[in-house]
C-alpha positions as CSV (number, residue, x, y, z in Angstrom):
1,X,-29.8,5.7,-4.2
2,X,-27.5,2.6,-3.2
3,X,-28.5,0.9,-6.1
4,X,-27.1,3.7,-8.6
5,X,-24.1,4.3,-6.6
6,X,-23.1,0.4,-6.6
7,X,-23.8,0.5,-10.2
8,X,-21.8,3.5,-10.9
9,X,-18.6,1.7,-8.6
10,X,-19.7,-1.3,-10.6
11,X,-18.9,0.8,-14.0
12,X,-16.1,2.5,-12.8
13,X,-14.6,-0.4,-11.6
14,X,-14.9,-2.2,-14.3
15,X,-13.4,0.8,-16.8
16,X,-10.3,0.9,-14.5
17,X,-10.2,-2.8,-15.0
18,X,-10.4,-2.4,-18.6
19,X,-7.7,0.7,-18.7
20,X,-5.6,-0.2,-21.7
21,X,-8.7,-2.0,-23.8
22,X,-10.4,1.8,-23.6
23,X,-7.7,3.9,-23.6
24,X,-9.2,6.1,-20.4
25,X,-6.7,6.9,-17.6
26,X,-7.9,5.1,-14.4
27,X,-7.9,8.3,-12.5
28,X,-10.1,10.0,-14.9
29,X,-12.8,7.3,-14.2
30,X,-11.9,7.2,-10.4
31,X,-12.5,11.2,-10.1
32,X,-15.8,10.9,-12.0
33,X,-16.8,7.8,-9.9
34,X,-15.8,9.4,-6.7
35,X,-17.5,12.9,-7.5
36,X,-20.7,11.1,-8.9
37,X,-21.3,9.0,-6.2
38,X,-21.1,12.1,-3.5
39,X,-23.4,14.2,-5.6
40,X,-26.5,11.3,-6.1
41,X,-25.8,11.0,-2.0
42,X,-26.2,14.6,-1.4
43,X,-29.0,15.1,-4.3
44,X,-31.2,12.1,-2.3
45,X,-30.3,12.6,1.0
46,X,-32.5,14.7,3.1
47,X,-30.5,16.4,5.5
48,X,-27.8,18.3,2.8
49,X,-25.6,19.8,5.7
50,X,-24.4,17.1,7.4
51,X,-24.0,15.1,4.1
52,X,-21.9,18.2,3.1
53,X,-20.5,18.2,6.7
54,X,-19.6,14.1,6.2
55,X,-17.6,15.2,3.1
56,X,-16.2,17.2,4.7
57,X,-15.3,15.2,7.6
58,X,-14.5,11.8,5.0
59,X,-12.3,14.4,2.6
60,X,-10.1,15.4,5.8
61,X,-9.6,12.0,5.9
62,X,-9.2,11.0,2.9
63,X,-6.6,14.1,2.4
64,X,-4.7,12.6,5.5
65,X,-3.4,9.4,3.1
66,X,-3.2,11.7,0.0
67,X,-0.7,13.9,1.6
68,X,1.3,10.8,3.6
69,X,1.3,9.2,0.3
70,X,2.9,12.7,-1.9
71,X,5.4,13.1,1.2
72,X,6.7,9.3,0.9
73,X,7.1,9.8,-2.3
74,X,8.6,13.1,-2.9
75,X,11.3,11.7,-0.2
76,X,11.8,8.9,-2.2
77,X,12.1,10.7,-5.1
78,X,14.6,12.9,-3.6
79,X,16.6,10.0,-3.0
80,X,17.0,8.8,-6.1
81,X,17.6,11.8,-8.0
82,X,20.7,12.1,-5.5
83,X,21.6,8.2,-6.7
84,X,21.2,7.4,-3.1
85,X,19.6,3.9,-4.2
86,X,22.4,2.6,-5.7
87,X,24.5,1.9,-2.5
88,X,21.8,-1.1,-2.1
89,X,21.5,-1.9,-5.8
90,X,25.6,-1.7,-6.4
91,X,25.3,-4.0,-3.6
92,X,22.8,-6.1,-5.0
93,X,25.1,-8.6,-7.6
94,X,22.5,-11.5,-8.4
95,X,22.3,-12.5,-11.3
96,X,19.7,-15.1,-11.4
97,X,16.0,-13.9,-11.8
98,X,15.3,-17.2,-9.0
99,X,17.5,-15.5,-6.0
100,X,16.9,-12.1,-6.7
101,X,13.6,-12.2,-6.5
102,X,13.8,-14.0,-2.9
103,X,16.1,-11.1,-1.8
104,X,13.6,-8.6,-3.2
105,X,10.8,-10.1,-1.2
106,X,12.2,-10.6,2.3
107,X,13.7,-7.1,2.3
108,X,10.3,-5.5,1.4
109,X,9.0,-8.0,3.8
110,X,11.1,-6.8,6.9
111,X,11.2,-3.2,5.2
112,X,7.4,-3.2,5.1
113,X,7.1,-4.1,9.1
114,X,9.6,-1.2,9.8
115,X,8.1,1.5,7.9
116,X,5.2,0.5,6.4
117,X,4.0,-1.3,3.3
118,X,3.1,2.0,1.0
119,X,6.6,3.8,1.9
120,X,8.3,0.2,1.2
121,X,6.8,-0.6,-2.4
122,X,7.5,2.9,-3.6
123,X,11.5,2.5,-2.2
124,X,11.7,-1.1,-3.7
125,X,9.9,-0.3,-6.9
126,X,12.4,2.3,-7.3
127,X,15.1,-0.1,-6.5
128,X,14.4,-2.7,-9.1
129,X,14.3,0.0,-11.8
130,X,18.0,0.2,-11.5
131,X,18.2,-3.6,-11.8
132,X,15.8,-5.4,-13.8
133,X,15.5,-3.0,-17.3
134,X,12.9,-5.0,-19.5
135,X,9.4,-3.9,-18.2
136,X,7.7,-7.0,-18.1
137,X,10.2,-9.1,-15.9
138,X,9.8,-6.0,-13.8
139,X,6.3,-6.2,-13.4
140,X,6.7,-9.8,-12.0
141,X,9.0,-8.4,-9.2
142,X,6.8,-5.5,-8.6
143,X,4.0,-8.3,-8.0
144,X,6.1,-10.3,-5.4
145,X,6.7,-6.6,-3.6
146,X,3.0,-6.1,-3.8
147,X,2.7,-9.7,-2.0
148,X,5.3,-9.5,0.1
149,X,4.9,-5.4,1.7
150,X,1.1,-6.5,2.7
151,X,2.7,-9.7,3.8
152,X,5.2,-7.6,6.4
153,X,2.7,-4.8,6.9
154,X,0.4,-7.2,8.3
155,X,2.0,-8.1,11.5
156,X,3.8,-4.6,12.6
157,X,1.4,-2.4,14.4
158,X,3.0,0.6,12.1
159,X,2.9,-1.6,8.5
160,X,-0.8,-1.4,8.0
161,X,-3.0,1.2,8.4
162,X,-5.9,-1.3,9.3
163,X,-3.3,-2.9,11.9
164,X,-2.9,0.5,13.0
165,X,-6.4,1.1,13.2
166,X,-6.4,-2.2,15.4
167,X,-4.0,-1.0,17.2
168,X,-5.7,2.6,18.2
169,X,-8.4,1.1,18.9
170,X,-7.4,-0.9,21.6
171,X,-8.3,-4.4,19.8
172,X,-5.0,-5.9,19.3
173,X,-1.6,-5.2,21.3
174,X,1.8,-4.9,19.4
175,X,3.4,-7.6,21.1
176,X,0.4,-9.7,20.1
177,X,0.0,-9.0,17.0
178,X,3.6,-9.4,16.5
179,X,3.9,-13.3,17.5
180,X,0.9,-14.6,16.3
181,X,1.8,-13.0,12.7
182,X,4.8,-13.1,11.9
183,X,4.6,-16.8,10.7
184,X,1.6,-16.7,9.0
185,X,2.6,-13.4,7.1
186,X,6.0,-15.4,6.2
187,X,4.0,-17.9,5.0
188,X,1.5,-16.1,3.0
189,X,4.9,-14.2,1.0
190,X,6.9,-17.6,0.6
191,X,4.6,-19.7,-0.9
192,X,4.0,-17.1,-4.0
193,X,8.0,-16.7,-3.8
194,X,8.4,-20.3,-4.4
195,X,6.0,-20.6,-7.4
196,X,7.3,-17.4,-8.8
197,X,10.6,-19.4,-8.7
198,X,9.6,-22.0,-10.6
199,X,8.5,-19.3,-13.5
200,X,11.8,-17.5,-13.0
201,X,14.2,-20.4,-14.0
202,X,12.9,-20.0,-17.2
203,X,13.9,-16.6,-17.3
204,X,16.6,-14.3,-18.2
205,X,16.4,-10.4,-16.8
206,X,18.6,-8.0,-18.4
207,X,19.7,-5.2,-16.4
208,X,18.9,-1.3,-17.5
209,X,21.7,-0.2,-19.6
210,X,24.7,1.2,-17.8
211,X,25.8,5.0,-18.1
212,X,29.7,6.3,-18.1
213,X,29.6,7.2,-14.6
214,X,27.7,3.7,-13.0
215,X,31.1,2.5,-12.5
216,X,31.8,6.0,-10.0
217,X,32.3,5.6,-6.4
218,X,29.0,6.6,-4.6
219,X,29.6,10.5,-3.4
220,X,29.4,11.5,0.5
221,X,26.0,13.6,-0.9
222,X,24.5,10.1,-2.1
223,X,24.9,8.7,0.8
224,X,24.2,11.4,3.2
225,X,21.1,12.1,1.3
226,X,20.4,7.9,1.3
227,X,20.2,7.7,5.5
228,X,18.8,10.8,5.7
229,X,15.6,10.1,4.0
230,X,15.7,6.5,5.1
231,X,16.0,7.7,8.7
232,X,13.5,10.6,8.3
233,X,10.8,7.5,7.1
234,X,11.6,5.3,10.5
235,X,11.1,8.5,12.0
236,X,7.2,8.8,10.9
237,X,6.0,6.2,13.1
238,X,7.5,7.6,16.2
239,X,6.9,11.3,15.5
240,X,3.2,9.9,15.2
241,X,3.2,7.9,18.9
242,X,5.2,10.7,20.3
243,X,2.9,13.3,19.4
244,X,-0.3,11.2,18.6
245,X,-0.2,13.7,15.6
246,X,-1.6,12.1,12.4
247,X,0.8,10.0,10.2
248,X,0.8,12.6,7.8
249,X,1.5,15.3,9.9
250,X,4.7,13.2,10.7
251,X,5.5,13.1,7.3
252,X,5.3,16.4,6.3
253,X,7.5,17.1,8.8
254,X,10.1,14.4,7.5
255,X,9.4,16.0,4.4
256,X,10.7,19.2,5.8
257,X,13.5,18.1,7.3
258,X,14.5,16.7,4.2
259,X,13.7,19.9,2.2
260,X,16.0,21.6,4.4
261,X,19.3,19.8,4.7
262,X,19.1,19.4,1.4
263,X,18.9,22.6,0.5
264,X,22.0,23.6,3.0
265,X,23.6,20.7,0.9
266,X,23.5,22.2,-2.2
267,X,23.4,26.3,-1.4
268,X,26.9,27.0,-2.7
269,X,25.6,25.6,-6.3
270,X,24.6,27.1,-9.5
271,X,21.0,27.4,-9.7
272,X,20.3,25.2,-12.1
273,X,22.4,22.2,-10.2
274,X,20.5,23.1,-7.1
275,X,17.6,23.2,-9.0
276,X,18.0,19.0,-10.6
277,X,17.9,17.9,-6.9
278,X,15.5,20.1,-5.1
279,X,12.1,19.2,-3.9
280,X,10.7,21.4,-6.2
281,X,12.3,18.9,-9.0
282,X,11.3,15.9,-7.1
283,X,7.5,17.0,-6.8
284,X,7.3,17.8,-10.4
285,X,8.7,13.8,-11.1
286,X,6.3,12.2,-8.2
287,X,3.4,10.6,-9.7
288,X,0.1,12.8,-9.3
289,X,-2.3,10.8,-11.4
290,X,-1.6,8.1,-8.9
291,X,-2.6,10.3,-6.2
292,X,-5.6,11.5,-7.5
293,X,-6.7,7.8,-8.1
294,X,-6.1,7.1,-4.7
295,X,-8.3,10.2,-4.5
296,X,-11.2,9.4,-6.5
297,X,-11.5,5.7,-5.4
298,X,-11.8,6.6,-1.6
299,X,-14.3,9.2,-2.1
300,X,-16.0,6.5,-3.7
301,X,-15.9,3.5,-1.3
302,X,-16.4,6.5,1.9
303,X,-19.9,7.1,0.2
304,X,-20.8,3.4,0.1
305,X,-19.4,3.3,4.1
306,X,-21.6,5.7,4.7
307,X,-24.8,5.0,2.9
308,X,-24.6,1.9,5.0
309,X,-23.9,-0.6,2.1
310,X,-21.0,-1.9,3.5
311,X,-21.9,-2.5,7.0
312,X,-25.2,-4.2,5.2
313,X,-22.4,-6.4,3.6
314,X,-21.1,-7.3,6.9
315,X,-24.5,-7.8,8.6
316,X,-25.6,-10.3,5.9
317,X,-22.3,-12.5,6.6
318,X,-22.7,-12.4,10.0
319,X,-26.5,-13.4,10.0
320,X,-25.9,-16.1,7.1
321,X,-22.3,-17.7,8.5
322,X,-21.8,-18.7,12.0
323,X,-18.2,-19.4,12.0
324,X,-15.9,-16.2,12.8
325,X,-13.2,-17.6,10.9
326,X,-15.0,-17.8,7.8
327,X,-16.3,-14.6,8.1
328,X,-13.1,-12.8,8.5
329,X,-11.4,-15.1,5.3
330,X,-14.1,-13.9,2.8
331,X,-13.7,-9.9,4.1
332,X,-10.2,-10.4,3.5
333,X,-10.8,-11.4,-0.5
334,X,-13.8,-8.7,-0.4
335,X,-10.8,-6.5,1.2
336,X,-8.8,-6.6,-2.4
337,X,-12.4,-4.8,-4.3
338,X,-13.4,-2.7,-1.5
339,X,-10.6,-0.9,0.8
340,X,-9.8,-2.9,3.7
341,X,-10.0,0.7,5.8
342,X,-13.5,0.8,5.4
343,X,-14.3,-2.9,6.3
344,X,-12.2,-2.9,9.6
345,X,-14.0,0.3,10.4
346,X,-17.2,-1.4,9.9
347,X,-16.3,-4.1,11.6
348,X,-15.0,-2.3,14.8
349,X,-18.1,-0.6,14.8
350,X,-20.4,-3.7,14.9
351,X,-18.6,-5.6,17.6
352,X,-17.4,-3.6,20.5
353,X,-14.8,-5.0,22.9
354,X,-16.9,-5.6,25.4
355,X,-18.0,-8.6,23.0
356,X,-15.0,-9.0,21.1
357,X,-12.1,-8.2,24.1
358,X,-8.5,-7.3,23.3
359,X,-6.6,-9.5,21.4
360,X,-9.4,-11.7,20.9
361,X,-8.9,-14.3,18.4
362,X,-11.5,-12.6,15.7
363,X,-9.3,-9.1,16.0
364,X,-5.7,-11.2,14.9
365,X,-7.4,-12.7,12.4
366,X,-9.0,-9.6,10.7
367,X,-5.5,-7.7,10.8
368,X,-4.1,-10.6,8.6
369,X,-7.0,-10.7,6.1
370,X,-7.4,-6.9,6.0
371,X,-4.0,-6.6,5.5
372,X,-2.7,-9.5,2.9
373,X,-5.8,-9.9,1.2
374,X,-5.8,-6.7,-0.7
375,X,-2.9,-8.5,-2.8
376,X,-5.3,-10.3,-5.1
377,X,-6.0,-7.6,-6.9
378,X,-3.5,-4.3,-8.5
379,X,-6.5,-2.3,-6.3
380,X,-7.3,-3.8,-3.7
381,X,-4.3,-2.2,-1.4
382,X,-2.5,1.3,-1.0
383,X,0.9,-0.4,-2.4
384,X,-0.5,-2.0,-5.2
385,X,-2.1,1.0,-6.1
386,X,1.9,2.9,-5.8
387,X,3.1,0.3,-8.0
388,X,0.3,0.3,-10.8
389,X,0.9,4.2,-10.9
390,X,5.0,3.8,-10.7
391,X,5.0,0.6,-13.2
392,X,1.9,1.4,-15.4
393,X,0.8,-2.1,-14.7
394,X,-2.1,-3.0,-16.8
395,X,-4.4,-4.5,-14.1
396,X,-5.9,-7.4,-16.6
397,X,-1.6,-8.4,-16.9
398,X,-2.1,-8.6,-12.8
399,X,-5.2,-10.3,-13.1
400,X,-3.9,-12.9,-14.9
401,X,0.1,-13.4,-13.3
402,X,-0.6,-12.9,-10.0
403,X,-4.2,-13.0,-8.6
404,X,-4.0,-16.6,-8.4
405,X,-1.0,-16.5,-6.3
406,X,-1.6,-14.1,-4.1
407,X,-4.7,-15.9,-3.3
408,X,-2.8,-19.3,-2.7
409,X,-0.5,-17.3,-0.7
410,X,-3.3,-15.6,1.4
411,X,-5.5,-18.7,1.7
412,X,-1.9,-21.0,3.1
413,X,-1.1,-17.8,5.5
414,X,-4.6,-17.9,7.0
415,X,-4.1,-21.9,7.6
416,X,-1.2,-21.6,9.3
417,X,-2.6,-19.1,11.9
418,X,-5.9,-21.3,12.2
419,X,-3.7,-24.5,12.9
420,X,-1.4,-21.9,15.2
421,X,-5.2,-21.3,17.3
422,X,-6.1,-25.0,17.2
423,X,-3.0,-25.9,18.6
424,X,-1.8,-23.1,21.0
């Protein structure tokens, strides 16, 4: 049974890798994968009612993400529909491919801390639309923002869901995690920045073309509608230790705030005005076929969590490699093909803190892998995944522009905080 299910992630995998070569939508395959692999694990398991109770359980889960990631977006959505983007893009006046991509990348970086890495490529990805309008030059941004919101998500207790998971579970403390981080993540965005500089100098971006009214002063609705679903995202993260509600839970309720003020906004409209900026409107533009990826690959990976493949995976490093720090480096690049939730669930699993105590050197560590290493791959991370859906970004073009980097970057980030161990 775990040989057919790695073989049919295996195929899957490779079919979403191969997306534009056989003109199959990745969430398709992702669906099929995800469904197939449950039904052989139910089919061959013995006991059929917890294995239907384990979907169960791993599809509450799983629908946890799905709906944090549809309320992000619908808010974002709901932005832009009101133009509320363009009081940062207006401000935004770079010309130069070479700056504006280092702006780009340090405010998804800090972004990314603050809210987290998911929320923050789907609100930059956004952003660059109204500033870079050839597709391909965008795709080069939307890389560095891939890089740089794992980069920032890494060190924030609330920019990761792994660091959060970390966090929860009592092996890492915010102020920690914070210090011993923040340098390395810097390190692991800048040094991709700088080489994506290089490339850039070369390069002439064109901006999309501009309509009769881009020259307008932004409206008090704009604006009001901009802070309101900015502040209703910093709000998540505090509705969620306030309440120890979910995160989604705390989203959907940001989502409902949202739904309502602007709906007082607009009540004195026509319909159809109120209709072009209602939620209804913005739900209909959010990208479900992104969603139900999302979907289809974590049903998927939750059946190889539990069928024990990956904690065999982690059990074979750990008997054949004796140094910690080489363990964690190589889940970090295994992190960008199977979901980094997964591993660091594994992981806290198999070494309980009475072993491994708070903050301990091998918890930091894992945070920054789990959490930058998805980058290497379109996949391998729950913003990369927003941007491929957002950008159609063919993950062979990623493959090729931006593994490499994202590797260099991850490989010079995890130096830095193993120099930071040796000489602290």
């Amino acid at each position: 049974m775990v040989t057919i299910v790695i073989f049919i992630f295996i195929l899957g995998y490779t079919a979403i890798a191969f997306e534009h070569k056989i003109k199959i939508d990745k969430a398709a395959v992702a669906l099929i994968m995800g469904v197939l692999s449950w039904g052989i694990y139910l089919v061959t398991g013995t006991d059929r009612e917890h294995i239907l109770f384990e979907l169960l359980e791993k599809t509450g889960e799983i629908s946890g993400i799905l709906f944090f990631l549809l309320g992000a977006m619908t808010i974002v959505e709901l932005i832009d529909a009101h133009k509320g983007f363009e009081i940062i893009s207006k401000r935004i006046r770079i010309e130069k491919p070479a700056k504006l991509i280092w702006v780009i990348g340090f405010l998804t970086f800090f972004l990314s801390a603050i809210l987290d890495n998911l929320t923050t490529t789907i609100v930059m990805i956004t952003i660059i639309r109204q500033l870079i309008g050839k597709k391909e030059d965008r795709w080069i941004f939307a890389g560095i923002i891939i890089i740089s919101a794992n980069a920032g998500g890494a060190w924030s207790p609330m920019g990761d869901v792994t660091t959060t998971m970390l966090w929860i579970g009592k092996q890492i403390t915010a102020g920690t995690i914070i210090t011993k981080l923040i340098i390395p993540s810097l390190v692991c965005m800048i040094v991709p920045l700088f080489i994506t500089t290089l490339y850039l100098k070369k390069v002439n971006i064109t901006r999309p073309p501009v309509d009769e009214k881009a020259n307008e002063k932004i409206s008090f609705e704009s604006r009001f509608v901009f802070f309101a679903g900015i502040l209703a995202l910093l709000a998540v993260p505090v509705i969620k230790t306030i309440t120890h509600l979910p995160p989604f839970m705390a989203m959907m309720f940001a989502l409902g705030l949202m739904w309502i003020l602007t709906e007082i906004i607009h009540r004195g409209k026509k319909e159809e005005v109120r209709g072009k900026y209602s939620v209804s409107r913005a739900l209909q533009r959010t990208d479900t076929a992104t969603i139900l990826f999302f979907l289809g690959i974590l049903l998927a990976i939750s059946v190889m969590e539990l069928n024990g493949t990956l904690i065999g995976w982690a059990d074979f490093l750990n008997a054949h490699i004796s140094s910690q720090s080489t363990i964690v480096f190589i889940l970090g690049i295994f992190s960008s093909v199977i979901d980094n939730v997964p591993i660091v669930a594994a992981l806290q699993g198999m070494y309980p803190l009475s072993l491994f105590p708070t903050d301990y050197f091998f918890w930091e560590f894992l945070a920054y892998a789990a959490g930058t290493g998805g980058s290497m791959l379109i996949i391998g991370s729950a913003a990369g995944i927003a941007a491929m859906g957002m950008e159609n970004i063919p993950f062979s073009w990623y493959l090729r522009k931006m593994t490499l980097l994202a590797f260099i970057g991850y490989a010079a980030g995890a130096g830095v905080y193993l120099l930071q161990e040796y000489i602290f």
